[in-house]
KELUM-91713 format. One line per 8 residues: number of its first residue (from 1); their letters; for each residue x, y, z of N, C-alpha, C. Coordinates in steps of 0.2 Angstrom, whole numbers, padded with zeros to 4 digits. Last residue first. Example, Ala and Ser with C-alpha at 12.3 -4.5 7.8 and 13.67 -1.06 7.14 Angstrom:
2
2	sa	0064 -0011 0035 0068 -0005 0036 0064 0000 0039 | 0066 -0028 0039 0062 -0022 0039 0066 -0016 0039 $
This chain:
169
169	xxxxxxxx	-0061 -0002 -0082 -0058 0001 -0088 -0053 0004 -0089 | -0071 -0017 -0079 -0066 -0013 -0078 -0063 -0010 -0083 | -0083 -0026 -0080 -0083 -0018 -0084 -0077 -0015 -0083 | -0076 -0037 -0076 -0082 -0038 -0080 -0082 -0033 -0085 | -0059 -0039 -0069 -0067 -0035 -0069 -0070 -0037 -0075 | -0048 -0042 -0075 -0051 -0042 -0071 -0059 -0043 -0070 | -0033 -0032 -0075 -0039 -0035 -0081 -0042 -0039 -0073 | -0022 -0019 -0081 -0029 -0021 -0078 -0033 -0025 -0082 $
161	xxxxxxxx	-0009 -0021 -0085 -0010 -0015 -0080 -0019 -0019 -0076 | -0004 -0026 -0098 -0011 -0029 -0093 -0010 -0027 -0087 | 0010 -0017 -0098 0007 -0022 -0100 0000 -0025 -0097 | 0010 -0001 -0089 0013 -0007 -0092 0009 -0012 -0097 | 0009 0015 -0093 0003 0009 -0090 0006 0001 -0092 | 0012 0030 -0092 0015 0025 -0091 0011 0019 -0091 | 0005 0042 -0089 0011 0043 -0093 0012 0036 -0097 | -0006 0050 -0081 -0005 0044 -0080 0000 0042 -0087 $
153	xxxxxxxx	-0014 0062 -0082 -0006 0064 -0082 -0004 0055 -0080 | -0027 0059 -0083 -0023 0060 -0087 -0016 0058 -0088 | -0031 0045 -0070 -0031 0050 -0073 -0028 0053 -0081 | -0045 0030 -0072 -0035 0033 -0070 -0035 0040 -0075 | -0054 0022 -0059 -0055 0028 -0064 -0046 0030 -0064 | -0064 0010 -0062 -0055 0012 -0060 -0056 0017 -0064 | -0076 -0001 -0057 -0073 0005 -0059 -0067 0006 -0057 | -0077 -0018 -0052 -0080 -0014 -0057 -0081 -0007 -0062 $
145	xxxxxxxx	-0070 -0028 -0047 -0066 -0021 -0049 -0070 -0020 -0054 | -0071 -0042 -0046 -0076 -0040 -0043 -0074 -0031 -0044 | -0058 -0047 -0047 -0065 -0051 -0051 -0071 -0045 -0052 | -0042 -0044 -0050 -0048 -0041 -0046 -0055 -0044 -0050 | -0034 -0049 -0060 -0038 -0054 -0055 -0040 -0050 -0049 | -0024 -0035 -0059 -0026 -0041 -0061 -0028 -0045 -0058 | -0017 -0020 -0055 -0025 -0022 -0055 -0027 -0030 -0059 | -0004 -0023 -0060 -0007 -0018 -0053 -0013 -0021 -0050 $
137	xxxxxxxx	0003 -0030 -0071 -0003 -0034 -0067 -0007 -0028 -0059 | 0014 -0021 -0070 0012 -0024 -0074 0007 -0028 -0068 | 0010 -0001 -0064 0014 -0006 -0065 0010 -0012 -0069 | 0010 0017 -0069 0005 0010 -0066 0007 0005 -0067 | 0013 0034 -0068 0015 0026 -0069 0012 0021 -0063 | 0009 0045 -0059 0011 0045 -0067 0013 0039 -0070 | -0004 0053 -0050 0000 0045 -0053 0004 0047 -0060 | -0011 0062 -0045 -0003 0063 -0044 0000 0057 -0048 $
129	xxxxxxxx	-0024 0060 -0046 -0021 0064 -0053 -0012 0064 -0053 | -0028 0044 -0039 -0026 0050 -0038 -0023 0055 -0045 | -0037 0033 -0047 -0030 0034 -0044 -0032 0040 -0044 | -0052 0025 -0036 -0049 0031 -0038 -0041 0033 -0039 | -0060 0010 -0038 -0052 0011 -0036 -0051 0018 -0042 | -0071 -0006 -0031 -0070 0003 -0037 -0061 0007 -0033 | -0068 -0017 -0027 -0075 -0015 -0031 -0073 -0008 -0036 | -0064 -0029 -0020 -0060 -0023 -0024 -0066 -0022 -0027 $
121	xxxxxxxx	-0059 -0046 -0017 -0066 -0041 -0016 -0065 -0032 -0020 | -0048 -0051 -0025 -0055 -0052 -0028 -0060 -0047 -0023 | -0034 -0044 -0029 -0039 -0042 -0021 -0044 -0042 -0025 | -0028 -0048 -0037 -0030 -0053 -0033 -0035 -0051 -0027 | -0014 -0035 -0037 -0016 -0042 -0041 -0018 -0044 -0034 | -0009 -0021 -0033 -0016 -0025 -0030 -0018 -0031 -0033 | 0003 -0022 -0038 0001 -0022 -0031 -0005 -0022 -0026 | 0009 -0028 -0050 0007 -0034 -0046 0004 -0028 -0038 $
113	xxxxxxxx	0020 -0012 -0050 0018 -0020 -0053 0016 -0025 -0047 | 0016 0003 -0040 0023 -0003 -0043 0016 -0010 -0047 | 0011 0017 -0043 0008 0014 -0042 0012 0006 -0045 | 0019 0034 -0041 0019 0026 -0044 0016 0022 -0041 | 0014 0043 -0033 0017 0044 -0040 0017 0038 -0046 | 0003 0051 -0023 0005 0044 -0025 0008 0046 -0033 | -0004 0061 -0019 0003 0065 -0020 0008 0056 -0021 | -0020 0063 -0015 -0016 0065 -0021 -0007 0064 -0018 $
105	xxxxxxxx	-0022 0043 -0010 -0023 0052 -0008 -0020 0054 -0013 | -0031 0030 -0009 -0027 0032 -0012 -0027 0040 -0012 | -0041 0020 -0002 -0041 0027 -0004 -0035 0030 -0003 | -0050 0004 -0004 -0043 0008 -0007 -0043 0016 -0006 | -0060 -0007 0003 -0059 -0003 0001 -0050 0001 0000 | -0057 -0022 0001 -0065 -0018 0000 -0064 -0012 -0002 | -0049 -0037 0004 -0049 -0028 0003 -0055 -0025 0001 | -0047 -0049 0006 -0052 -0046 0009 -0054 -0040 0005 $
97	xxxxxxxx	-0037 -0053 -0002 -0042 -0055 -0005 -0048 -0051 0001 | -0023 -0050 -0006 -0025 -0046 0000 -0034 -0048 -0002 | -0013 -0051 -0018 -0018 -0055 -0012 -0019 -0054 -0005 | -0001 -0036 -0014 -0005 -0042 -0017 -0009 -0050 -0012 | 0000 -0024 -0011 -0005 -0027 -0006 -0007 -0034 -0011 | 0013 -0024 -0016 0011 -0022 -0009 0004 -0024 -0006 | 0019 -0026 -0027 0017 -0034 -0024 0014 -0031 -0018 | 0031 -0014 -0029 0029 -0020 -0030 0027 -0024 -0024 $
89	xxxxxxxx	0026 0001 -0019 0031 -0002 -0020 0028 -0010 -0023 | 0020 0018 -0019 0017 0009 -0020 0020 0003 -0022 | 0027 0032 -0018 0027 0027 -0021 0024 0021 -0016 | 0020 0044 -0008 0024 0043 -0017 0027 0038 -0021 | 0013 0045 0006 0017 0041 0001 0015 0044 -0008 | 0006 0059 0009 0013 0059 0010 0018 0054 0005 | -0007 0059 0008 -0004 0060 0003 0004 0060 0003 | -0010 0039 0013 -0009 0047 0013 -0005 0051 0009 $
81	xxxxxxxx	-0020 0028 0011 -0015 0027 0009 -0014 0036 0008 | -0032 0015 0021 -0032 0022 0018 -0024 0025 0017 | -0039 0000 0019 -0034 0006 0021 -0035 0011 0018 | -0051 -0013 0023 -0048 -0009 0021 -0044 -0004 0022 | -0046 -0024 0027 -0051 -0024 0022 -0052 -0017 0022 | -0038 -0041 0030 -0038 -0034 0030 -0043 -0034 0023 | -0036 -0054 0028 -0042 -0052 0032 -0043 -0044 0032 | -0026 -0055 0022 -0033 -0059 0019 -0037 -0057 0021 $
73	xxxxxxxx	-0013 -0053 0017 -0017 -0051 0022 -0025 -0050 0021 | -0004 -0055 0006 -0009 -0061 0011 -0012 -0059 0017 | 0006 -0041 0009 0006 -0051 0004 0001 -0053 0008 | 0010 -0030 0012 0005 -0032 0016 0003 -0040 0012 | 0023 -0026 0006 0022 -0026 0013 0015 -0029 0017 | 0029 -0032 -0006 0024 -0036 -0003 0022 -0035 0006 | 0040 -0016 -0003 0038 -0023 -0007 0032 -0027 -0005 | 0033 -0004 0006 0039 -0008 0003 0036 -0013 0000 $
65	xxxxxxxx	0030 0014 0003 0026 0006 0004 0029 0001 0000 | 0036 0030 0009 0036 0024 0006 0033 0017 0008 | 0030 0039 0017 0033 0042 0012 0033 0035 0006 | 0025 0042 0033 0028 0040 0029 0027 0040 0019 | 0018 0053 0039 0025 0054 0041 0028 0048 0035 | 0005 0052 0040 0005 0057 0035 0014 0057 0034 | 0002 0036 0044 0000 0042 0046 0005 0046 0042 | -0010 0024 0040 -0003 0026 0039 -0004 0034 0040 $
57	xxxxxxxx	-0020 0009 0046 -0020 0019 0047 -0011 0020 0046 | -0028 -0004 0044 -0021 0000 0044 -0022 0005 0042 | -0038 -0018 0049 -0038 -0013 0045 -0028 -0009 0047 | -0036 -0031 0051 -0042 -0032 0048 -0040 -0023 0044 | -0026 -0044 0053 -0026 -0039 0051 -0033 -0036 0048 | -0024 -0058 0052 -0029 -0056 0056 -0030 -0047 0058 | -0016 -0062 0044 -0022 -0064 0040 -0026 -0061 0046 | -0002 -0056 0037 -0005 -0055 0044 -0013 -0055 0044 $
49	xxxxxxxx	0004 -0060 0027 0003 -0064 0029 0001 -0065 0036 | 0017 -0047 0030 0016 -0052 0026 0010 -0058 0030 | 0021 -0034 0034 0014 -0036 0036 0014 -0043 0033 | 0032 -0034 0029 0031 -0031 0037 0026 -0034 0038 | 0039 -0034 0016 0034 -0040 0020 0034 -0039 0027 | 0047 -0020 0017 0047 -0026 0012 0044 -0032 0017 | 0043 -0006 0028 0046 -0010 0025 0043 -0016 0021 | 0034 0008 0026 0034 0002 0029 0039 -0002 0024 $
41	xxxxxxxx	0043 0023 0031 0041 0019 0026 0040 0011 0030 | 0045 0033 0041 0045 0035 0035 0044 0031 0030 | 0045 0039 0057 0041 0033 0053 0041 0034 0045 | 0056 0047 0066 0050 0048 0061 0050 0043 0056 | 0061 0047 0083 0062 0044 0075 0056 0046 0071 | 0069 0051 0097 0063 0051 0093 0064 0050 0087 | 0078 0045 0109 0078 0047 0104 0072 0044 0100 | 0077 0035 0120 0080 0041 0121 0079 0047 0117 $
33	xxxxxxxx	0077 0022 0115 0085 0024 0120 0084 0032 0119 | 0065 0027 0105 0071 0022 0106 0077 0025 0108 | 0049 0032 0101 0055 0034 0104 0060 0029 0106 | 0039 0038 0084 0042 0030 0091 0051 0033 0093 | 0028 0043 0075 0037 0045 0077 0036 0037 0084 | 0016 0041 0070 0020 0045 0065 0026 0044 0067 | 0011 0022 0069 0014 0031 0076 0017 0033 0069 | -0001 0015 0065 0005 0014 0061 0007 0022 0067 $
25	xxxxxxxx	-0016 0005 0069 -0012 0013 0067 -0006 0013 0066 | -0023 -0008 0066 -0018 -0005 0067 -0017 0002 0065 | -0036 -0018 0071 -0036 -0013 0068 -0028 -0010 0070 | -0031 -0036 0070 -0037 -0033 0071 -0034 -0026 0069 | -0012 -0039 0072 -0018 -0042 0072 -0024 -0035 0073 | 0004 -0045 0066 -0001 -0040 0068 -0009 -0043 0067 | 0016 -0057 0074 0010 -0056 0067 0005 -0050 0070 | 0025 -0057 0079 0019 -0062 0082 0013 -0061 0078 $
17	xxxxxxxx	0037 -0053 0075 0036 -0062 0073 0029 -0065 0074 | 0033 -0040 0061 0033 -0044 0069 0033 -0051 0069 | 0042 -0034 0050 0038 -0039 0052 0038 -0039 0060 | 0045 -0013 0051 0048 -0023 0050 0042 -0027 0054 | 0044 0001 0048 0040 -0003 0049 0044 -0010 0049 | 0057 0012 0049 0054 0009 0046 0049 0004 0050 | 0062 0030 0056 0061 0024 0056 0058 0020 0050 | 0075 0041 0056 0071 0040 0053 0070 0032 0057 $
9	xxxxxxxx	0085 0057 0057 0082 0050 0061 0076 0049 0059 | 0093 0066 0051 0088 0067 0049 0089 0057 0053 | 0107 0074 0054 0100 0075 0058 0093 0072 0058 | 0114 0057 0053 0117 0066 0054 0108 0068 0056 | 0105 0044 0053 0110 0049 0048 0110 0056 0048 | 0101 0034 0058 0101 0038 0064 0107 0042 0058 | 0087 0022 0058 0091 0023 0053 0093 0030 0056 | 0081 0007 0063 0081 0016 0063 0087 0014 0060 $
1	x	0067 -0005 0060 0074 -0003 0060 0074 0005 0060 $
């Protein structure tokens, strides 16, 4: 969807009907009728249930990661998450049971509820210094989350934030 408010044109990510598949980049800007837009956040189940998704490159123009954008993307395995976003909106990469890798960049604020519940492959997960709050379940039912390293300035930590893991901490 664009969003075309006084100077500032902005796009978002939305589902496709034919499902995204194998390794995707994410354009920092996309042209429509004419006019450039800058990709500023993936929308709420964009990627929902795109089981043939293997990987996603978000490029330094977006800022937000909506709801359940990536639910069930079983086959993705791994992303990399840029400094630009500041927030990991609820349930975003929930059940994402492939995932293997996570790298989270400095300037991530919130890390939402339920956002990696379930990504059983998940082995070790760096939050960033920038995090100040971690949702309920973020990290639950990761079987296999042997490290999580969470910083200081982490303020916030819900209820069962992390369980899981054998050694998780």
């Amino acid at each position: 969807s664009f969003n075309n408010s006084g100077e500032t044109k902005t796009a978002e990510v939305r589902a496709n009907p034919n499902n995204y598949t194998g390794d995707i980049t994410i354009p920092a800007t996309v042209t429509y009728n004419e006019v450039t837009y800058d990709v500023t956040s993936i929308g709420s189940q964009a990627f929902k249930e795109c089981v043939g998704l293997t990987s996603v490159t978000i490029p330094n123009s977006v800022t937000s990661i909506g709801t359940y954008a990536f639910n069930g993307c079983s086959g993705l395995i791994r992303v990399t998450i840029p400094n630009s976003v500041t927030e990991i909106d609820h349930g975003a990469f929930f059940q994402c049971i492939g995932l293997m890798t996570v790298t989270l960049c400095e300037g991530i604020k919130t890390i939402g509820g339920y956002v990696f519940y379930g990504c059983s492959s998940l082995i070790e997960v760096n939050v960033p210094s920038t995090v100040t709050s971690i949702g309920n379940y973020a990290f639950c039912n990761c079987e296999n989350l042997r490290s999580i390293v969470i910083p200081e300035g982490v303020t916030t930590i819900k209820a069962i934030a992390i369980v899981g893991g054998e050694e998780a901490k």
